[in-house]
VEXDREN-2710 file (C-alpha; in Angstrom, 1 decimal):
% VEXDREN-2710
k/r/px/py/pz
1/UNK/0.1/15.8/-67.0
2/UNK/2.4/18.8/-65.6
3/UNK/5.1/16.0/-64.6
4/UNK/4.5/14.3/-68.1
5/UNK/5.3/17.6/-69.5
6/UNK/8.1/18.2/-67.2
7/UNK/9.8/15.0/-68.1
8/UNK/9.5/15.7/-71.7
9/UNK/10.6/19.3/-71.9
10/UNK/13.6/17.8/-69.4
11/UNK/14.8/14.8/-71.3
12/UNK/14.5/16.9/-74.5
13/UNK/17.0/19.2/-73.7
14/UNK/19.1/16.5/-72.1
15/UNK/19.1/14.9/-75.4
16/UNK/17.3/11.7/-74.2
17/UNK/14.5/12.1/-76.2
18/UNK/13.5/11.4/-79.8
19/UNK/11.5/13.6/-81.4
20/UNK/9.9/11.7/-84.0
21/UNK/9.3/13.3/-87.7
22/UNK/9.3/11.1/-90.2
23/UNK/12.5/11.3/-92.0
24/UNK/11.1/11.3/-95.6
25/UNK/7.3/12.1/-94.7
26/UNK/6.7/13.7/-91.3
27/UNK/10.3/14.1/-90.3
28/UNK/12.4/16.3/-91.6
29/UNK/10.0/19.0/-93.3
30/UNK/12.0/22.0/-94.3
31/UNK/14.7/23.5/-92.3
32/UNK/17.3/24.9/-93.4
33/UNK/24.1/26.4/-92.7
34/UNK/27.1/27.7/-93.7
35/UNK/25.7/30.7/-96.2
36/UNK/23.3/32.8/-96.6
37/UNK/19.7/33.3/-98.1
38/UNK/20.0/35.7/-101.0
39/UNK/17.4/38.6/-101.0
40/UNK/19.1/40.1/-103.9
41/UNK/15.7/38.8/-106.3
42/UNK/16.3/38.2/-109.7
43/UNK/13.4/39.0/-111.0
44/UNK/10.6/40.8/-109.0
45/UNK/7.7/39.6/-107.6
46/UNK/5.0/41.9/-109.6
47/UNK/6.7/40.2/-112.7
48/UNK/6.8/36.7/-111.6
49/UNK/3.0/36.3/-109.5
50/UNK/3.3/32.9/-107.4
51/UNK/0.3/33.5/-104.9
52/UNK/2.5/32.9/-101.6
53/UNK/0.0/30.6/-99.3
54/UNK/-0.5/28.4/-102.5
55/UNK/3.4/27.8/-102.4
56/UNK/3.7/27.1/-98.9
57/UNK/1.0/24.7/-99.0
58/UNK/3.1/22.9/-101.9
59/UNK/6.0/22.9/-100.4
60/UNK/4.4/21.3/-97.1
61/UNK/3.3/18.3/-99.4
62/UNK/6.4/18.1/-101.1
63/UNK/8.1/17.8/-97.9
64/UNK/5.8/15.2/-96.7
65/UNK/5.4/12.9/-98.8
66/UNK/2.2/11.5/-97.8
67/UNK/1.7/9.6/-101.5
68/UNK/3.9/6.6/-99.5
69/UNK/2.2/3.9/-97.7
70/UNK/4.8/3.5/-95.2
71/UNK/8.4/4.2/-94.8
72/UNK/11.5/2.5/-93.1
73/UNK/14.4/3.8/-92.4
74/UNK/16.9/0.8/-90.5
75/UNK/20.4/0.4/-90.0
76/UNK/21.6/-2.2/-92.9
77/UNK/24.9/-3.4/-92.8
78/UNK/27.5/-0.7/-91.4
79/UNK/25.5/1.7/-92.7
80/UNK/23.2/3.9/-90.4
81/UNK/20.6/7.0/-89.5
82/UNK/22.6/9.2/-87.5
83/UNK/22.2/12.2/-85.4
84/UNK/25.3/14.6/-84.5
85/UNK/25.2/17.4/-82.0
86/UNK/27.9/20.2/-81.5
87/UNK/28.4/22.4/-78.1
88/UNK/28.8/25.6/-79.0
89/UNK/32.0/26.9/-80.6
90/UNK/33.6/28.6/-77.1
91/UNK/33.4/25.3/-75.5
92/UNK/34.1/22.8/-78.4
93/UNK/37.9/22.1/-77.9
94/UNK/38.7/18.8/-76.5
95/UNK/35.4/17.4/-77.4
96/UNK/34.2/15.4/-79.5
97/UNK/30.8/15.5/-81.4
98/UNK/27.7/13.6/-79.3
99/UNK/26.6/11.0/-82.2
100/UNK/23.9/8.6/-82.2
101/UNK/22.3/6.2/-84.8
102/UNK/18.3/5.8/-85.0
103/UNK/15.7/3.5/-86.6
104/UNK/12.2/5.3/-87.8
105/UNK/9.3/3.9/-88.9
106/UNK/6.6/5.7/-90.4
107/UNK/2.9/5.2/-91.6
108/UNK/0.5/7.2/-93.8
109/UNK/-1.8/5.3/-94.7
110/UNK/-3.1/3.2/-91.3
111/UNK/-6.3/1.3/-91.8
112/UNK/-7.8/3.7/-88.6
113/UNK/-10.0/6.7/-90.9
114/UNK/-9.3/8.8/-87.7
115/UNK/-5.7/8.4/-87.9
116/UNK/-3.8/10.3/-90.0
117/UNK/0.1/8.9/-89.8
118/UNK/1.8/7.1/-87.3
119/UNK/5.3/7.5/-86.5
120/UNK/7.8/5.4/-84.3
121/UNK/11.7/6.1/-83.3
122/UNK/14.1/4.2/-81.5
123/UNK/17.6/5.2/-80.4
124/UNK/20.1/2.6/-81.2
125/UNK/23.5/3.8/-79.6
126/UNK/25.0/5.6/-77.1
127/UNK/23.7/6.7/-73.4
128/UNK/20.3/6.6/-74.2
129/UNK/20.2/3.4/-76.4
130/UNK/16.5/2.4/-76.4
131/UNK/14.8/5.4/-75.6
132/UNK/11.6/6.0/-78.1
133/UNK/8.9/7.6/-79.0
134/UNK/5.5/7.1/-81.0
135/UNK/3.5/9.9/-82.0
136/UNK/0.0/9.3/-83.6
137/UNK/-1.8/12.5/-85.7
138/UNK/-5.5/12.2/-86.3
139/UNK/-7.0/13.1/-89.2
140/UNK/-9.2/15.7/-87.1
141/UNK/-7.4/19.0/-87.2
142/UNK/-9.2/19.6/-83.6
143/UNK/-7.6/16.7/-81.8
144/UNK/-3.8/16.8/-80.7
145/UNK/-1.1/14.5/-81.6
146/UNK/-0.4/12.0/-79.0
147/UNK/3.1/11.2/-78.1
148/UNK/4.1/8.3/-76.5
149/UNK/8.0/8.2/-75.1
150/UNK/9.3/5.0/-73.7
151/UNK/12.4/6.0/-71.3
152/UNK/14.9/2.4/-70.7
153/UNK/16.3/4.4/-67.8
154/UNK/12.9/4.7/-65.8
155/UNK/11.7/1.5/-67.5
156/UNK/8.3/3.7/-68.4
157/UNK/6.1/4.7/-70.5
158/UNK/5.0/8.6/-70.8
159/UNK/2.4/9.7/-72.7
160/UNK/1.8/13.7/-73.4
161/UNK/-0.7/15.5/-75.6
162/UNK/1.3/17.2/-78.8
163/UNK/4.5/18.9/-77.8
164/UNK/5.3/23.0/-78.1
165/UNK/6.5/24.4/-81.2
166/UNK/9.3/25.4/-79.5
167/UNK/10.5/22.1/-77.9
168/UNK/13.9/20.9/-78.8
169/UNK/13.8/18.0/-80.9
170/UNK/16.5/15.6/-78.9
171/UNK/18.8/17.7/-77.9
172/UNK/19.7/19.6/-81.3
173/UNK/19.2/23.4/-82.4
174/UNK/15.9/21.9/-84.2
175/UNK/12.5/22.0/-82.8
176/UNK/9.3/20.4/-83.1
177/UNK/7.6/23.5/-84.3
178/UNK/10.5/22.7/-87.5
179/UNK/10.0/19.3/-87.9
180/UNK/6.3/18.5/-87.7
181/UNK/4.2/20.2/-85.8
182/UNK/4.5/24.0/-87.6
183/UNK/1.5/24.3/-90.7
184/UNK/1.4/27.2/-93.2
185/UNK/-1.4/28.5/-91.6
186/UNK/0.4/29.2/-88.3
187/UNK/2.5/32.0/-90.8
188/UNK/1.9/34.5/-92.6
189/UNK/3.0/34.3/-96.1
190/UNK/5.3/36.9/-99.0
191/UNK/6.6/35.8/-102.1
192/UNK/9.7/37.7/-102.8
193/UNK/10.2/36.6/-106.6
194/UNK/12.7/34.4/-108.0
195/UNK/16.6/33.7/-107.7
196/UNK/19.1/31.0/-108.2
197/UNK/20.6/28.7/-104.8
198/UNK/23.5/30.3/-103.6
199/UNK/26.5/28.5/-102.7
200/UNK/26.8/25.0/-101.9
201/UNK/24.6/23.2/-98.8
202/UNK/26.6/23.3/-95.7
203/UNK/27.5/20.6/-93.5
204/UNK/29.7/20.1/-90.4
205/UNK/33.7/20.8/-90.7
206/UNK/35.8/18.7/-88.4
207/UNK/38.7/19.5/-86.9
208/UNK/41.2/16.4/-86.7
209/UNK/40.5/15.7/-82.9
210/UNK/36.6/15.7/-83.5
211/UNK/36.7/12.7/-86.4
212/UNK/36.0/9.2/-85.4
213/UNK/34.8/6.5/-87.4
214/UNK/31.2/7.9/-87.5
215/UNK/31.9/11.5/-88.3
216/UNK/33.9/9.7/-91.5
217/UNK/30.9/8.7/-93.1
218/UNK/29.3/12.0/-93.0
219/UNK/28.9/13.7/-96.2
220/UNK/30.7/16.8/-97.1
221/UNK/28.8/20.1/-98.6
222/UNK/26.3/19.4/-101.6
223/UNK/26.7/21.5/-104.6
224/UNK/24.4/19.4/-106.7
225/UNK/21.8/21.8/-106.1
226/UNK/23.9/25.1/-106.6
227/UNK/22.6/27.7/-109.0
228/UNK/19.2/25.7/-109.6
229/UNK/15.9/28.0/-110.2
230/UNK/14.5/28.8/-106.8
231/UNK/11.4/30.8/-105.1
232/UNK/12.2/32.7/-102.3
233/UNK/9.6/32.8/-99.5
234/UNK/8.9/35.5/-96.3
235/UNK/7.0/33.7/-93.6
236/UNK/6.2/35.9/-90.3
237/UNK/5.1/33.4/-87.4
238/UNK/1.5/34.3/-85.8
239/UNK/3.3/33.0/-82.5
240/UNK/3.4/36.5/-79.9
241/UNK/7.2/36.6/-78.6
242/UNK/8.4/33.5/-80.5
243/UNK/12.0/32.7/-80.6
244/UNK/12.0/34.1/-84.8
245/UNK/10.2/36.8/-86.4
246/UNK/10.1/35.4/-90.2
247/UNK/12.0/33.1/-91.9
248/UNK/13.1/33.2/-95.8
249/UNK/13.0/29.6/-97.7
250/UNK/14.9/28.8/-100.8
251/UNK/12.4/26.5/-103.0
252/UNK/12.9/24.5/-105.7
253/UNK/10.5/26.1/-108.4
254/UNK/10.1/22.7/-109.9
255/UNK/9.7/20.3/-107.2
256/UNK/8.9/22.9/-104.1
257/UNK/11.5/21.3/-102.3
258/UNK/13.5/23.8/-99.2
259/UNK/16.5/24.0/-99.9
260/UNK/17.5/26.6/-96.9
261/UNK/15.5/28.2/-94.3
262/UNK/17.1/31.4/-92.6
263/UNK/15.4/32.6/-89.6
264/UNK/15.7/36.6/-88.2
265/UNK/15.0/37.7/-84.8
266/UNK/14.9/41.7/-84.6
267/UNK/16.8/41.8/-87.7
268/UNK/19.3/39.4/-87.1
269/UNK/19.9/36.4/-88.8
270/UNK/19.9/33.7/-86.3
271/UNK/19.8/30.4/-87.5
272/UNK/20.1/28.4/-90.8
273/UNK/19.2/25.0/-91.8
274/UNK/19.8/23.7/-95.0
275/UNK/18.4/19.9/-96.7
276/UNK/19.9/17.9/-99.5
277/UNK/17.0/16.8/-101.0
278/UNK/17.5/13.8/-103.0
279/UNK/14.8/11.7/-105.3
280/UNK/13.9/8.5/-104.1
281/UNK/13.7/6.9/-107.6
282/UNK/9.9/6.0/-107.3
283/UNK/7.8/6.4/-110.7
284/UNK/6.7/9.8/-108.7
285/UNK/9.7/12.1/-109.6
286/UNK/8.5/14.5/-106.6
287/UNK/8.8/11.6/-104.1
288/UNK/12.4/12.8/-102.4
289/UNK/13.8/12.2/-98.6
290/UNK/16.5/14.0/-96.8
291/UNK/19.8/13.0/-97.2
292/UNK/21.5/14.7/-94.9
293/UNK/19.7/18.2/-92.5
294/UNK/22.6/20.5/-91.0
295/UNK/21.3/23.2/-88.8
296/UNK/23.5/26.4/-87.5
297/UNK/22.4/28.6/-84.8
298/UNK/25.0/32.1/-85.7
299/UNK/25.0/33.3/-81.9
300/UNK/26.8/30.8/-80.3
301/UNK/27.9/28.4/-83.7
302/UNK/26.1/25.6/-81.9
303/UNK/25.4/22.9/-84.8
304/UNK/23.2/19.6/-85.5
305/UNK/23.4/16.9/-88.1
306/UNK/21.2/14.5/-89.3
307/UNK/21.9/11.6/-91.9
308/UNK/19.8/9.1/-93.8
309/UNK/22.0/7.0/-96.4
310/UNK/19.9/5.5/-99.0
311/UNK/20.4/2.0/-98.4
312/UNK/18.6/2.2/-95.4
313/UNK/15.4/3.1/-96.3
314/UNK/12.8/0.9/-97.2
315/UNK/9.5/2.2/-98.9
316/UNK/6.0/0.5/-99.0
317/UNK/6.6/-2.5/-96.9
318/UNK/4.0/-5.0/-95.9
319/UNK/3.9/-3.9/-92.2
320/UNK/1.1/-4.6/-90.4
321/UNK/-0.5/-2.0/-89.0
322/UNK/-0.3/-3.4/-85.4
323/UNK/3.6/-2.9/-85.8
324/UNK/3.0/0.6/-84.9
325/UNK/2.4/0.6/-81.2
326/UNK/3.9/1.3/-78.0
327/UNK/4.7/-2.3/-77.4
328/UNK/6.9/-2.2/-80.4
329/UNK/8.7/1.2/-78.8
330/UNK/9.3/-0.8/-76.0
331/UNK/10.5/-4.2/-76.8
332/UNK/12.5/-3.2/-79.9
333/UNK/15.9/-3.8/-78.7
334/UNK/15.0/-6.8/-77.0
335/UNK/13.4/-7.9/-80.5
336/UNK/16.7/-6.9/-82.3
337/UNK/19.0/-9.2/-79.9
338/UNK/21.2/-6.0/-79.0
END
């Protein structure tokens, strides 16, 4: 299991492995880049009372989702999933951004009472084309996640318990802690009243030798969701010497979506991530997915993209259950013709 782990933690940070969450459910949960959580409050706390663990436990459903039977997310037509990673800004001239398109799959309601969801990723371009990962949570709180990673290049299967908190999640400034694995309980919880989103949602800025054809289709900043009514939210991680102190969430007060998540460490603000959360037009108005995740880490202006458009996702399909396996992981490529 030590080499298992070794491998993982390796290929991880080599940015060889896919991390699954699930992209609408499981997979990109809060997070949260260019700006700045306000903690100028509107209107205090003592005025407005939200009991803070109540609203973090929303906000965890409202992230995930877990109303949908299943969920697909596949490349249709030119249209793609894709992942974008920056080098930091010292060491950014000359290159370009690392992108990478993905499939996920994802189910939440498998016919198993013990299972709770099932996820599955594939890479579908660049160096590590075909490289997946399955990762099956049971519905016992007891009993770790099991994450199975298919690797092309070894032409093997690994299989690890769940993954640290504080893994990378292939190759970006995102970890699993993030993405999946982190609950409300592992934090401890402040509301700090109500404000309105400041600013516009970041995203990455090009400079004319970094664009290519798939840093085109990239969205620029959202400003749909400037100025909406949000909660703002102090969570301290129980974690001894973690890599952040506390974190402060912008929430939708309507739909508990996160708009932006900025992290401290000593007092410093050290990373932001910001989601464009966008309905999926099911009868459920709260159903939503992220369009597009851009996370900034302020030492170093290292930066990560991800991007779901619309058209590819597919919701409550009539996948068997058996589709989610490590065969599938395996052959998927092969399956695809590529």
């Amino acid at each position: 299991m030590t080499g298992d782990i070794h491998v993982f933690r390796y290929a991880a940070n080599r940015g060889s492995i896919f991390g699954v969450n699930a992209i609408f459910s499981k997979l990109f949960i809060t997070i949260i880049a260019l700006g700045s959580v306000t903690c100028g409050v509107a209107v205090a706390a003592a005025d407005n009372p939200v009991d803070a663990n109540n609203l973090a436990r929303k906000v965890y459903a409202a992230s995930h989702n877990e109303g949908l039977k299943n969920a697909i997310c596949r490349r249709n037509g030119r249209s793609a999933a894709m992942l974008v990673n920056r080098v930091p800004t010292a060491m950014r001239a000359g290159r370009k951004p690392l992108v990478q398109t993905f499939d996920i799959f994802i189910n939440n309601q498998p016919s198993d009472a013990e299972i709770d969801t099932v996820q599955m990723a594939i890479l579908t371009s660049g160096k590590a084309k075909g490289t997946g990962v399955l990762v099956t949570r049971y519905t016992d709180p007891a009993r770790s996640a099991i994450l199975s990673m298919w690797l092309p290049a070894l032409r093997k299967m690994r299989q690890i318990n769940e993954p640290s908190h504080d893994d990378v999640w292939f190759g970006t400034n995102l970890t699993y802690g993030e993405l999946v694995l982190r609950k409300p309980e592992d934090e401890t919880h402040e509301y700090l009243g109500e404000d309105h989103l400041q600013g516009c949602l970041g995203t990455m800025a090009f400079e004319d030798d970094e664009k290519n054809r798939f840093t085109e289709q990239l969205p620029g900043e959202q400003c749909e969701h400037k100025g909406k009514d949000v909660y703002l939210l102090k969570s301290t991680t129980k974690f001894a010497n973690w890599w952040y102190d506390y974190h402060i969430t912008e929430i939708d007060t309507q739909r508990h979506w996160p708009y932006r998540t900025v992290y401290f460490k000593d007092g410093n603000k050290i990373k932001t991530v910001e989601v464009d959360w966008q309905s999926l037009g099911e009868a459920d108005p709260l159903l939503a997915y992220p369009r597009y995740i851009y996370a900034l880490s302020h030492d170093d202006g290292r930066d990560s993209m991800v991007f779901v458009p619309r058209e590819t996702i597919r919701l409550n399909t009539d996948t068997p259950d058996s589709y989610w396996s490590v065969d599938t992981v395996r052959d998927y490529l092969k399956n695809q013709g590529e």
